[in-house]
C-alpha positions as CSV (number, residue, x, y, z in Angstrom):
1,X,16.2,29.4,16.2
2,X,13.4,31.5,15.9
3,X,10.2,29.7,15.0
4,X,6.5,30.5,14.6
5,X,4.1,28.7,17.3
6,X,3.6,26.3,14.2
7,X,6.7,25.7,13.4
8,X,7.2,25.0,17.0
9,X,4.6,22.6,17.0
10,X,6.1,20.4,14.1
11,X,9.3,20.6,15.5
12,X,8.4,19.8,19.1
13,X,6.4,16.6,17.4
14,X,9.6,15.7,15.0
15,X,11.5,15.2,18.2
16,X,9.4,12.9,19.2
17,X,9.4,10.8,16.2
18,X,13.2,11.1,16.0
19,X,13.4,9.6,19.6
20,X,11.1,6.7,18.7
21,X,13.4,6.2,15.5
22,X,16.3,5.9,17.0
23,X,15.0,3.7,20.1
24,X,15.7,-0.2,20.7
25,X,12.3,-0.9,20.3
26,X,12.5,0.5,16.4
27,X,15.5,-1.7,15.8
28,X,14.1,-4.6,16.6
29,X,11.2,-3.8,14.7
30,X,13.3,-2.8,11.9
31,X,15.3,-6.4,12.1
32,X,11.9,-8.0,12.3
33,X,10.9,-6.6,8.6
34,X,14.0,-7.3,7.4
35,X,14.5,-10.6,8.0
36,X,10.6,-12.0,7.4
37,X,11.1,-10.1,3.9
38,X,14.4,-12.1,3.5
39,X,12.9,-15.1,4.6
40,X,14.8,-15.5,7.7
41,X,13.5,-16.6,10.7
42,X,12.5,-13.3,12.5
43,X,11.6,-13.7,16.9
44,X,8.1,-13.1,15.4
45,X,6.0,-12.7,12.8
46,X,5.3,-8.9,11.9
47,X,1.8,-7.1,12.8
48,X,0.9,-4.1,10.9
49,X,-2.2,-2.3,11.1
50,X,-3.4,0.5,8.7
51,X,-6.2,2.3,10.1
52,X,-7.4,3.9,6.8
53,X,-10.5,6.0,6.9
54,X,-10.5,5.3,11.3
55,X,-8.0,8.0,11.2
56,X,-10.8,10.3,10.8
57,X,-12.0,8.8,14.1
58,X,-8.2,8.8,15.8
59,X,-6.5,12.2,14.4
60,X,-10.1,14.5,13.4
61,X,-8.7,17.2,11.0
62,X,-9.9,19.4,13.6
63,X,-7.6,18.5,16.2
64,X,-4.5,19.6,14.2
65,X,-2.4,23.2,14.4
66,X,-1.2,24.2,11.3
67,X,-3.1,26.2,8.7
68,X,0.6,26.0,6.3
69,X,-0.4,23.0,3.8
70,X,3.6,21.9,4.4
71,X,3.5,22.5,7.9
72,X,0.0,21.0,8.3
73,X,1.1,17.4,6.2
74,X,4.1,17.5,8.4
75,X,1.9,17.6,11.3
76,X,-0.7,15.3,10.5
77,X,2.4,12.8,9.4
78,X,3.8,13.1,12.9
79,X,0.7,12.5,15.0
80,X,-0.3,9.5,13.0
81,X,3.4,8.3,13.7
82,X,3.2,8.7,17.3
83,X,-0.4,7.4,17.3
84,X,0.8,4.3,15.6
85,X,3.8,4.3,18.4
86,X,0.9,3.7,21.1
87,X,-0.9,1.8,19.4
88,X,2.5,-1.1,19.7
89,X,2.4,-2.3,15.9
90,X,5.7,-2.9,14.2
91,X,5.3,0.3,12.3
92,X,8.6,0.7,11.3
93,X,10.2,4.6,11.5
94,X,13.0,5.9,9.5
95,X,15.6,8.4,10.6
96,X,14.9,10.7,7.6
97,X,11.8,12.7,6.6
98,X,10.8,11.6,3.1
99,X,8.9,14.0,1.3
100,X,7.4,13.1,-2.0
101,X,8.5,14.9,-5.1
102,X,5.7,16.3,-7.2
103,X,5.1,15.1,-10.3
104,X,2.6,16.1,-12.4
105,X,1.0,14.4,-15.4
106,X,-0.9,15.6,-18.2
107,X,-3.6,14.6,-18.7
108,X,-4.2,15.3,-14.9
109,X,-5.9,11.4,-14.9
110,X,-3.2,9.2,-16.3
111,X,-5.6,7.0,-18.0
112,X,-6.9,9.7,-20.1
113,X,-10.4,10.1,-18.3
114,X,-11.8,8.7,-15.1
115,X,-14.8,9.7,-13.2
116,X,-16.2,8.8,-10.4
117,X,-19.4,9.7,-8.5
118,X,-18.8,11.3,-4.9
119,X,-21.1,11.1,-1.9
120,X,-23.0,14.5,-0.9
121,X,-22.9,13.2,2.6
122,X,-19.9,12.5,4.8
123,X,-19.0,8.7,5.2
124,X,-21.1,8.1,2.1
125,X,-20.4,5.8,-1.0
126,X,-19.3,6.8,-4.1
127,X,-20.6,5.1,-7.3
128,X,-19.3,4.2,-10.7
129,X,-19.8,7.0,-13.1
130,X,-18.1,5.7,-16.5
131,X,-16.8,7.5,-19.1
132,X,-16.1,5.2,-21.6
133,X,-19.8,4.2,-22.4
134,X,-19.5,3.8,-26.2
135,X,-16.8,1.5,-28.6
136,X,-16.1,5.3,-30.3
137,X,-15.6,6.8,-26.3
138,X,-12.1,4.5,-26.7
139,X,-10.7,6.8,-28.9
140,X,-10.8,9.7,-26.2
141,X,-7.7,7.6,-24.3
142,X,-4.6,9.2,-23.8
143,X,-0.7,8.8,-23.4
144,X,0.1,10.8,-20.3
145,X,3.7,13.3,-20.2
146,X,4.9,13.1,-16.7
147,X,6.9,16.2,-15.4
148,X,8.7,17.2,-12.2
149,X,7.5,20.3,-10.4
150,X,11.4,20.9,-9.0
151,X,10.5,23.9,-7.5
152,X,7.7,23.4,-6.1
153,X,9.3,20.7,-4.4
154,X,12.5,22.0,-3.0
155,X,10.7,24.6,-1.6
156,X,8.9,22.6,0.4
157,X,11.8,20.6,1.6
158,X,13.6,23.8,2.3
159,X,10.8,24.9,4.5
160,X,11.0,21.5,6.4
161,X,14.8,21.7,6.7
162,X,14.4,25.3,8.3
163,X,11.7,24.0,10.6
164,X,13.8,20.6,11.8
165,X,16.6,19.3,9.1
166,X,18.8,19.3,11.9
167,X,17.6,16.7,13.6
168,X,15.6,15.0,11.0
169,X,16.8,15.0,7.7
170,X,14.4,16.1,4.2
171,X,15.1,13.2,1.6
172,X,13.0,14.0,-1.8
173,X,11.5,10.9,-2.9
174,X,10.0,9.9,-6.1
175,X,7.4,7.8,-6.6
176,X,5.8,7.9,-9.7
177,X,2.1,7.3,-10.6
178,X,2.1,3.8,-12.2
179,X,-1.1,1.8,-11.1
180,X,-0.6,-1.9,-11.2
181,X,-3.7,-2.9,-10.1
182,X,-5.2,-2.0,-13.6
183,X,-8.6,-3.8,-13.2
184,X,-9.6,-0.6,-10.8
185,X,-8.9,1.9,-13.3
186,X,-11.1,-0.4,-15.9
187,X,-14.1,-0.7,-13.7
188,X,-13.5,3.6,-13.1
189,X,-13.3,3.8,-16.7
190,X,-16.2,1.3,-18.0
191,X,-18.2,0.7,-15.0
192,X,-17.7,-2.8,-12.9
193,X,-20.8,-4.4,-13.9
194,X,-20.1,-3.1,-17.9
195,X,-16.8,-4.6,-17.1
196,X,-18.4,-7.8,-15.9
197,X,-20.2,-7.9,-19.2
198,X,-17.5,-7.1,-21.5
199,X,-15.6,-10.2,-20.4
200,X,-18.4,-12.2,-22.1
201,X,-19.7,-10.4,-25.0
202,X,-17.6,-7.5,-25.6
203,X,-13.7,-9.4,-25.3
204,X,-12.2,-7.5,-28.0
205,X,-13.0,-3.9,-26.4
206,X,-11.6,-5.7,-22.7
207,X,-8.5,-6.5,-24.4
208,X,-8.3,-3.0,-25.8
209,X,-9.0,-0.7,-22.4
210,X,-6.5,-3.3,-20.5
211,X,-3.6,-3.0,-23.4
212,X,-4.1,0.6,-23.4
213,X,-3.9,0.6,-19.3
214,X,-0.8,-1.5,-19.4
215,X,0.8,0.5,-21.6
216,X,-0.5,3.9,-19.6
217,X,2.1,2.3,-17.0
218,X,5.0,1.2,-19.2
219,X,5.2,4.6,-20.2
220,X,5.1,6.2,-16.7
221,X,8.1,3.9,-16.0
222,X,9.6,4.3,-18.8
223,X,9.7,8.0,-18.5
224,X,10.5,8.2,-14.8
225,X,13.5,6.1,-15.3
226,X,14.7,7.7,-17.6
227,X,14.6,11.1,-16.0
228,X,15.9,9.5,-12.3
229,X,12.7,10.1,-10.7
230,X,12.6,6.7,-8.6
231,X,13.3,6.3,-5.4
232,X,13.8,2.5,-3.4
233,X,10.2,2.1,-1.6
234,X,11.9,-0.7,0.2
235,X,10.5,1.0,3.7
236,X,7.1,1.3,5.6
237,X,5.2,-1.6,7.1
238,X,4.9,-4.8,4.4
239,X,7.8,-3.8,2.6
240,X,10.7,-2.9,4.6
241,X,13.6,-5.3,3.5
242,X,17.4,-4.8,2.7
243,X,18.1,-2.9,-0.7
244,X,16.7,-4.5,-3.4
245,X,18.7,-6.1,-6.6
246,X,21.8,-4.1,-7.9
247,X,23.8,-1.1,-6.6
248,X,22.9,1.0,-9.4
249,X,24.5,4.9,-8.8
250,X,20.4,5.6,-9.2
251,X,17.6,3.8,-8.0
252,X,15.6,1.5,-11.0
253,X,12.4,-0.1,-10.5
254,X,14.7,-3.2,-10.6
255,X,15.2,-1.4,-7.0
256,X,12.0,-1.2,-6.3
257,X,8.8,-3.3,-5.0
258,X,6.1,-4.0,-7.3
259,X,2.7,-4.2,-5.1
260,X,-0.6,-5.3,-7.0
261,X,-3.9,-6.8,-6.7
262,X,-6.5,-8.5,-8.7
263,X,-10.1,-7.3,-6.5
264,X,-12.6,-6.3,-9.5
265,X,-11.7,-9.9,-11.0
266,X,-12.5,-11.6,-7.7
267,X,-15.4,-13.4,-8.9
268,X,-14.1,-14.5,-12.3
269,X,-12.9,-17.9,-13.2
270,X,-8.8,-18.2,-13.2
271,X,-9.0,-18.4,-16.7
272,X,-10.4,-15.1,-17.5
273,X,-8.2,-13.6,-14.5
274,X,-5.2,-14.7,-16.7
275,X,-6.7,-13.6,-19.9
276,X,-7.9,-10.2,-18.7
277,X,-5.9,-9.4,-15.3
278,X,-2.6,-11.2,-15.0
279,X,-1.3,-11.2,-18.5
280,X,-1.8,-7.2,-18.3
281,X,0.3,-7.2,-15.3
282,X,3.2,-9.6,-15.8
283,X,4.8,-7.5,-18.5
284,X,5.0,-4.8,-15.5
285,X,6.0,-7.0,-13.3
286,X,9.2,-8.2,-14.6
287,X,10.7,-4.8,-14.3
288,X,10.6,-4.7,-11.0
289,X,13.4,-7.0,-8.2
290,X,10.7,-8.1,-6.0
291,X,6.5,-8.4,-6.3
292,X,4.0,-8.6,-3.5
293,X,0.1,-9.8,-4.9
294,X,-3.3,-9.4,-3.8
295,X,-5.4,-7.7,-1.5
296,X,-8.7,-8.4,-0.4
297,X,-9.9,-11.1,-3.4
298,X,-10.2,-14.7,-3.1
299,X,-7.2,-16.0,-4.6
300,X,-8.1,-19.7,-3.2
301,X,-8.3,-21.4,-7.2
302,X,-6.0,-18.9,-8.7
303,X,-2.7,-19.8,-6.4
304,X,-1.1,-21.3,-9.0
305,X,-1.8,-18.2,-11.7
306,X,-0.1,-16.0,-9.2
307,X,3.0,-18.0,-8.5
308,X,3.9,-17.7,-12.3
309,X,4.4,-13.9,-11.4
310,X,8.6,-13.4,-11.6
311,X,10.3,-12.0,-8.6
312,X,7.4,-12.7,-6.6
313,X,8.1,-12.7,-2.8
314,X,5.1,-11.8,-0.8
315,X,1.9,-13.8,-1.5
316,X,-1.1,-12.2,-0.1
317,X,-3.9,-14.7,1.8
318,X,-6.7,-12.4,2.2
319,X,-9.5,-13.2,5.1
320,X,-11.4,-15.0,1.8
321,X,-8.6,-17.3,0.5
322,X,-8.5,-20.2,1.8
323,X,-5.1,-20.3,4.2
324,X,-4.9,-24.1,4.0
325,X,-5.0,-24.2,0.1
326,X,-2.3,-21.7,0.3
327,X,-0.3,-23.8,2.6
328,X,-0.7,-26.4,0.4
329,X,0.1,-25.0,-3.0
330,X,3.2,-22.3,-1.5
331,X,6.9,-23.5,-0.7
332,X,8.9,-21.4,1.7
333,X,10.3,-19.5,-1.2
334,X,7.4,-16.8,-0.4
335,X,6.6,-14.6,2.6
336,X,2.7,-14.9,3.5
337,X,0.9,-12.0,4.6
338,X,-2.1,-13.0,6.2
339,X,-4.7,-10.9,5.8
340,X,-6.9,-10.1,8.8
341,X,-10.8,-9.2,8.0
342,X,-11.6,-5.8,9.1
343,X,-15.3,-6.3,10.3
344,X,-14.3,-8.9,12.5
345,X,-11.9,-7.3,14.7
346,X,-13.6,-4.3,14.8
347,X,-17.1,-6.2,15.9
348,X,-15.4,-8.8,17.7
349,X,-17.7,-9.5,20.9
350,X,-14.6,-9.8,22.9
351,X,-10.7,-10.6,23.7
352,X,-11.6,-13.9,23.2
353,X,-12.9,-14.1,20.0
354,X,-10.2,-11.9,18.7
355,X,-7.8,-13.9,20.3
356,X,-9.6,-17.5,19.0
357,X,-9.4,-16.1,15.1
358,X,-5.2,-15.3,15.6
359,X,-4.5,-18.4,17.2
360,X,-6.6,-20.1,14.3
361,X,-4.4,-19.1,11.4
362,X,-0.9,-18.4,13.2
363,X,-1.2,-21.8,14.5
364,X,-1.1,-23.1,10.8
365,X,1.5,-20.8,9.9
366,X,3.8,-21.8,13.0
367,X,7.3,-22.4,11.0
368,X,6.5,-20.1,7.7
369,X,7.7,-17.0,7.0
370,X,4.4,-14.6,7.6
371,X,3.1,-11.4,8.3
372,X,0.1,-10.5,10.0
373,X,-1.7,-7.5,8.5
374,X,-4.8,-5.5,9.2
375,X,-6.1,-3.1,6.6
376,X,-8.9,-1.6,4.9
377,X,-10.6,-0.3,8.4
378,X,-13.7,1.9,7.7
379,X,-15.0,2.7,11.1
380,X,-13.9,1.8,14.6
381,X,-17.4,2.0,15.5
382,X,-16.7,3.8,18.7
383,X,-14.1,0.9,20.0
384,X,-11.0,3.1,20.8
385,X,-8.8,1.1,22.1
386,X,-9.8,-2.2,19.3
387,X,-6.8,-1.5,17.6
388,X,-4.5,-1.8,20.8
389,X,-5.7,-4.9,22.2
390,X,-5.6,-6.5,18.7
391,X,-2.3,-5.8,18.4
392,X,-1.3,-6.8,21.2
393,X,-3.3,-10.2,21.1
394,X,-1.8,-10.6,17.1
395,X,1.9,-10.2,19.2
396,X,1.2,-13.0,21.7
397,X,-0.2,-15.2,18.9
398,X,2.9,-14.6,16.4
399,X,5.3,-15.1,19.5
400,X,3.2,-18.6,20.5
401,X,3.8,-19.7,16.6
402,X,6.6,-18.3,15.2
C-alpha cells in the first residue's frame, strides 16, 4: 500500500482506534450503555465527559498533520478518540468509521435567516444580532429544500476507504438538520430578551415564529424520510442502546433518538414553557421511538410538563434541578442523566471536594437507573489532568452506589 506521510498518519492512528474498539474494556463499556438505556441494572452507572471548547486546550489545531480537509477531520476524530481513551470515560467506540453525508439546505440557515454576532477576539462572546426586528420582518421566513451532495460524499468515503477501509470500515450516515430545541433558533432570530418580551406583550407573533420553527423541522423530516436519508443515532456516549423500535428495511426516525432541551425558557413559569416551548416540540417528538430532555435549565417545577413527552426515556437533572424533586416526581420507567456543573469540577479546590459533590447525588441515585454526565466545559483553566481524576472519582462513586 503505498501511502502519503499523511495518509500514513491517519492510518497509523485508525489502528489504534480499531484496537481500542475491539478491546474488553470497550465491551464492557458498550454493555454498560446498553443496558442503563434499557433500564437494566448495568455493574455501574455510565460517566461521560464532553470536553467541548477544552479541546482547544487538549488537541490545539496546531498540533495536527494533515492539511487534506478529509484527511485532517479524520485525524482530529482519531486523536480526540484516543485522548478520550486516556482520559478512562465510558466513551463508547464503534468498529466502523461513520462519515456524515452532506446535506445541503437552501436557504443555507434552515430557519430562513439567523444572525448572530461573532467575537473579534479569540475565546470571546458572541451576542444576539436579530433579524426579525419588525411584525413585517416575519414575512422574510422560509421553507427550506434539503438535498444530498452524493458526490461529494462518496468521494470522501472513497478516499477514507483507500487510506484504511480495510481495517476500519466507511459507513455514510445521515443525519439531517432538524433542531428540536426550537427556543435557540427563536432567541437567534428575535433576540432573547425581545423573546422574553414577546411572551408577555407580543403572544401572537411568539406563537407565529415557534409554529413556523416547528414546522421548519417537520419538513426536514419529512423530506429526509422520504428520500432514506436517516441513519439510527442509537451510538456515542448518552445514547448508545439496542436498535430502536421496528426492523424497518431503512432506518425512520421511529429508529432514531429525539434529543431536546428547553434553556432560553429556563426562567419562565411551566405554564408559558408549555404554551411556548413544549407544545412546539411534542408534535416532533412523537415521531421519534425514544426522547431524551433537557440540558442545562432548571426543570425542578416543570417535571411533570416533561413526563407528558411520549417515548420519553432519558430525563435530564441538570446541576440546577433539584435531584430530590426529581426523585420524587420520576418512576423507574426513565433513565436519569445527572448532570454535572462544569465550573465546579473544573475549579474544584481538590479530590475531595470533587469527590464530596459525586458521592452527594450518586448516593441518592443508589438503585435507579442513571448516568453521570459532564458537559458544556469552556476552559480547563490550566488543570490538565481535571478531567482524569474526575472521572475516575465519578467511577468509584457510581461503583459505591450503583
Amino acid at each position: 500500500m503505498n501511502l502519503t506521510r499523511q495518509e500514513q498518519v491517519v492510518r497509523d492512528l485508525a489502528q489504534k482506534v480499531v484496537a481500542a474498539a475491539h478491546s474488553e474494556k470497550n465491551r464492557l463499556i458498550v454493555k454498560r450503555w446498553l443496558d442503563v438505556n434499557a433500564l437494566r441494572k448495568p455493574d455501574r452507572a455510565p460517566v461521560w465527559c464532553r470536553p467541548v471548547a477544552c479541546w482547544q486546550e487538549l488537541l490545539p489545531d496546531e498540533s495536527l498533520v494533515c492539511d487534506d480537509p478529509v484527511l485532517r477531520d479524520a485525524e482530529k476524530n482519531f486523536r480526540m478518540i484516543l485522548i478520550k481513551w486516556d482520559i478512562d470515560d465510558d466513551t463508547p467506540l464503534e468498529t466502523f468509521y461513520p462519515l456524515s453525508a452532506i446535506l445541503k439546505v437552501s436557504p443555507p440557515d434552515i430557519w430562513g435567516g439567523r444572525h448572530r454576532q461573532l467575537p473579534n477576539e479569540s475565546l470571546g462572546a458572541w451576542k444576539f444580532a436579530p433579524v426579525l426586528c419588525d411584525p413585517s420582518d416575519y414575512d422574510k421566513l422560509a421553507m427550506p429544500t434539503l438535498t444530498y451532495d452524493k458526490a461529494s460524499t462518496e468521494l470522501a468515503a472513497q478516499k477514507l476507504s483507500d487510506v484504511f477501509g480495510d481495517i476500519l470500515p466507511v459507513h455514510i450516515k445521515f443525519y439531517p438538520p432538524y433542531r428540536l430545541t426550537l427556543g435557540t433558533a427563536a432567541a437567534d432570530l428575535r433576540g432573547m430578551e425581545q423573546m422574553m418580551m414577546d411572551m408577555i406583550i407580543e403572544p401572537q407573533l411568539m406563537h407565529r415564529l415557534m409554529a413556523h420553527l416547528r414546522d421548519v423541522d417537520i419538513s426536514i423530516m419529512d423530506q429526509a424520510q422520504k428520500n432514506g436519508w436517516i441513519s439510527r443515532n442509537n451510538t456515542g456516549g448518552m445514547y448508545t442502546s439496542e436498535n430502536i423500535g421496528p426492523e424497518n428495511k431503512s432506518a425512520t426516525l421511529e429508529n432514531c433518538w429525539a434529543a431536546a432541551n428547553s434553556q432560553e425558557y429556563d426562567q419562565v413559569s411551566p405554564s408559558m414553557f408549555e404554551e411556548f416551548c413544549l407544545n412546539y416540540q411534542m408534535p416532533l417528538f412523537k415521531r421519534f421511538g425514544l426522547v431524551s430532555y433537557g440540558c442545562c435549565e432548571n426543570l425542578t417545577h416543570k417535571v411533570d410538563a416533561v413526563l407528558r413527552i411520549p417515548n420519553l426515556r432519558i430525563f435530564t437533572c441538570s446541576a440546577w434541578t433539584n435531584l430530590d424533586t426529581v426523585l420524587e416526581r420520576i418512576s423507574t420507567n426513565y433513565c436519569i442523566m445527572w448532570r454535572q456543573k462544569a465550573s465546579a469540577v473544573v475549579f474544584a479546590k481538590d479530590e475531595n471536594e470533587l469527590r464530596r459533590q459525586l458521592e452527594e447525588g450518586t448516593s441518592k441515585l443508589r438503585g435507579r437507573r442513571y448516568q453521570i454526565v459532564l458537559r458544556e466545559l469552556q476552559t480547563l483553566a490550566g488543570n490538565m489532568d481535571r478531567l482524569h481524576v474526575w472521572t475516575r472519582l465519578a467511577k468509584e462513586a457510581a461503583e459505591k452506589y450503583c
